[in-house]
C-alpha positions in Angstrom: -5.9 30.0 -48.3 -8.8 28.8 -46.8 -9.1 25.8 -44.4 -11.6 22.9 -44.4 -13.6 21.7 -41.2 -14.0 18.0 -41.9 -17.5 17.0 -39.6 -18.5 13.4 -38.1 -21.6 12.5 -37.1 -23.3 9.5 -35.1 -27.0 9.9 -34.4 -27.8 7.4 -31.8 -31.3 5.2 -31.9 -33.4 4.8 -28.9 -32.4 1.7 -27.1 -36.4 0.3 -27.7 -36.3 0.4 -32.1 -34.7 0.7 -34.7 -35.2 4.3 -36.0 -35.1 5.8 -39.6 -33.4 9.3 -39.5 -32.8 11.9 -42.1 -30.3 14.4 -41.0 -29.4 18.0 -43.1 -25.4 19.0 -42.2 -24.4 22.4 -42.6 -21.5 23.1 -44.4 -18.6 24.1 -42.2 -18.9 27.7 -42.8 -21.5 27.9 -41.6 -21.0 26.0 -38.6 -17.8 27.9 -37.8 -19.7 31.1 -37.6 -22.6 30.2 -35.1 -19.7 28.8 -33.5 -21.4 26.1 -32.7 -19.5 22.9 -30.7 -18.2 19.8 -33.6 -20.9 17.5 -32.1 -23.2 20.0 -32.9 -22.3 21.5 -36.0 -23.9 18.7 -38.4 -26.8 18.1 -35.8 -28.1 21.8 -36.2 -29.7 22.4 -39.2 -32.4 25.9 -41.0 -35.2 25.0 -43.5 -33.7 25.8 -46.7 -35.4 28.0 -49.0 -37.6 25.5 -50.4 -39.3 24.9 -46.9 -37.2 21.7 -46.4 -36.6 20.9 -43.1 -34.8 17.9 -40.9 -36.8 15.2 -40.3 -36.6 12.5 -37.4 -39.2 9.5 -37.0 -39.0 6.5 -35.2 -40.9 3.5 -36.2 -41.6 0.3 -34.2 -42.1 0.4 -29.7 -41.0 -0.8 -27.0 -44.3 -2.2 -26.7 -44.5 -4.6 -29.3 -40.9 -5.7 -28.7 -40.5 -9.4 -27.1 -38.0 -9.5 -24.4 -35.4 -12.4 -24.2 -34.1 -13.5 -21.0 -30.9 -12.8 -19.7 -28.6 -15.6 -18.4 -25.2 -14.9 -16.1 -22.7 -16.9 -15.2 -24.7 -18.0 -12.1 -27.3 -19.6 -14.6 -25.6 -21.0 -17.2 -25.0 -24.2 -16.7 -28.7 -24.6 -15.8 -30.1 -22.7 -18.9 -27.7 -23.2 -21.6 -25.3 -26.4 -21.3 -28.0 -28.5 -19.7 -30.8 -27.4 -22.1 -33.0 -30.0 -24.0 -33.3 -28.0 -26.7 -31.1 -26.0 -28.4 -30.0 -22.4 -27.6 -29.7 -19.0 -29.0 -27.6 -16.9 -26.8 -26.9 -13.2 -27.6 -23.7 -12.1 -26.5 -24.1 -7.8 -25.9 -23.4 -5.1 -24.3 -26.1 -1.6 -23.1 -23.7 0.6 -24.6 -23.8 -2.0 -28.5 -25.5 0.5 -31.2 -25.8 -2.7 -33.3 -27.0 -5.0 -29.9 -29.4 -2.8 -30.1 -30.4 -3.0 -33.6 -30.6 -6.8 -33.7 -32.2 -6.9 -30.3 -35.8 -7.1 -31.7 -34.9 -9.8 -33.9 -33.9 -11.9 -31.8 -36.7 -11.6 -30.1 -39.4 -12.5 -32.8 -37.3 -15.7 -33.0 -38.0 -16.7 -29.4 -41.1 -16.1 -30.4 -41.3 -18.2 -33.7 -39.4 -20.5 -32.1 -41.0 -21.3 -28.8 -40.8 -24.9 -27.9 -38.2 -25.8 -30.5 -35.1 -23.5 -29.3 -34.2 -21.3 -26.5 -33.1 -17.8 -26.3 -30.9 -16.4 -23.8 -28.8 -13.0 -23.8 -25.9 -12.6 -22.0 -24.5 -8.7 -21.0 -20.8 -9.3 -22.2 -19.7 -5.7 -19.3 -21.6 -8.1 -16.3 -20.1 -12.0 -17.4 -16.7 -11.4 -18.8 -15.6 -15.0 -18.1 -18.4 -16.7 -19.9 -17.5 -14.2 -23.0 -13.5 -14.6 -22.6 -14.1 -18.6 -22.2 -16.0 -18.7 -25.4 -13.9 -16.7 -27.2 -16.3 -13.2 -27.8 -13.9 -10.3 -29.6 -17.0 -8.6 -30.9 -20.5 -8.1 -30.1 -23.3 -8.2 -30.8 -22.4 -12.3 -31.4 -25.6 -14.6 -31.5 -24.0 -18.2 -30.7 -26.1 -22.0 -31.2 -25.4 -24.4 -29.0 -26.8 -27.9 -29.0 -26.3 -30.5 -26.2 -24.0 -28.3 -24.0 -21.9 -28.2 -26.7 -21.0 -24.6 -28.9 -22.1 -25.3 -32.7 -22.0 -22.3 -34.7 -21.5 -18.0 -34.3 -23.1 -15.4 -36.0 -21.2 -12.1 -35.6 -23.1 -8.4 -36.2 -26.5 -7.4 -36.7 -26.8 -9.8 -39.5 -30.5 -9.7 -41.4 -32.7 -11.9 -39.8 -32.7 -14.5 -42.8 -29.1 -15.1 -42.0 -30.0 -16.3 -38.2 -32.8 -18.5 -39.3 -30.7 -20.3 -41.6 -28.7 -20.8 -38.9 -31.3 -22.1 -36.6 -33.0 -24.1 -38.7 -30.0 -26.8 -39.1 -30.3 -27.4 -35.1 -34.0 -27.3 -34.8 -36.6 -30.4 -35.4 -34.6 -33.3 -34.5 -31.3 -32.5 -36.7 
């Protein structure tokens, strides 16, 4: 009787973009007798006979990404509860696949935003307390707060529709 190899595979993005990837997995026989490591099994891939071949791209740069700036808990009380306006903050982590996704979004809001809202992120590994205080079970978490005072969570990397709908009910006087 013959046995199946059951392969996983995670293909991680560079930290700077979101990337696009098209992967080609060969089947476990195959992999089995290159004897190649599990990790490395799906990664390794032939043209097939029709020329086809893996392809990899990654769209967007570091370059045109805006960066946000961080806030500890040695700053917090300044930037965030004393704030005129009100504040994104972006609760993550260097080792968040999905922190990293939403990242860039986040971003183009500070941008889009500027002089109506302000955007913080906050490394959940280096300010524990501000993330245990507040509740944080899951990252990446974008939280609003208005007047000191927490108003609403978005957990994930949610589209970026979903966190100006969001915004916009504390933004402009509301």
């Amino acid at each position: 009787m013959a046995s199946h190899l059951a392969v996983s595979v995670s293909v991680a993005a560079p930290a700077s973009s979101p990337s696009h990837v098209a992967a080609v997995v060969a089947p476990p026989s195959v992999a089995l007798r290159r004897g190649l490591p599990p990790t490395r099994r799906a990664l390794r891939a032939r043209p097939s006979s029709r020329g086809a071949a893996v392809v990899c791209q990654a769209q967007g740069g570091q370059d045109t990404a805006i960066q946000v700036p961080d806030v500890s808990k040695s700053t917090w009380q300044s930037l965030v509860v004393e704030s005129e306006l009100p504040v994104l903050v972006q609760f993550w982590a260097s080792w968040c696949g999905p922190c990293k996704m939403i990242d860039p979004i986040v971003g183009k809001l500070s941008k889009e935003y500027e002089g109506k809202l302000k955007c913080y992120k906050l490394n959940t590994d280096d300010n524990p307390d501000i993330a245990t205080q507040l509740g944080i079970r899951s990252i990446p978490t974008m939280m609003i707060f208005k007047n000191g005072e927490k108003k609403e969570a978005v957990i994930g990397a949610v589209p970026e529709s979903t966190l100006i709908t969001c915004i916009e009910k504390y933004v402009d006087g509301r």
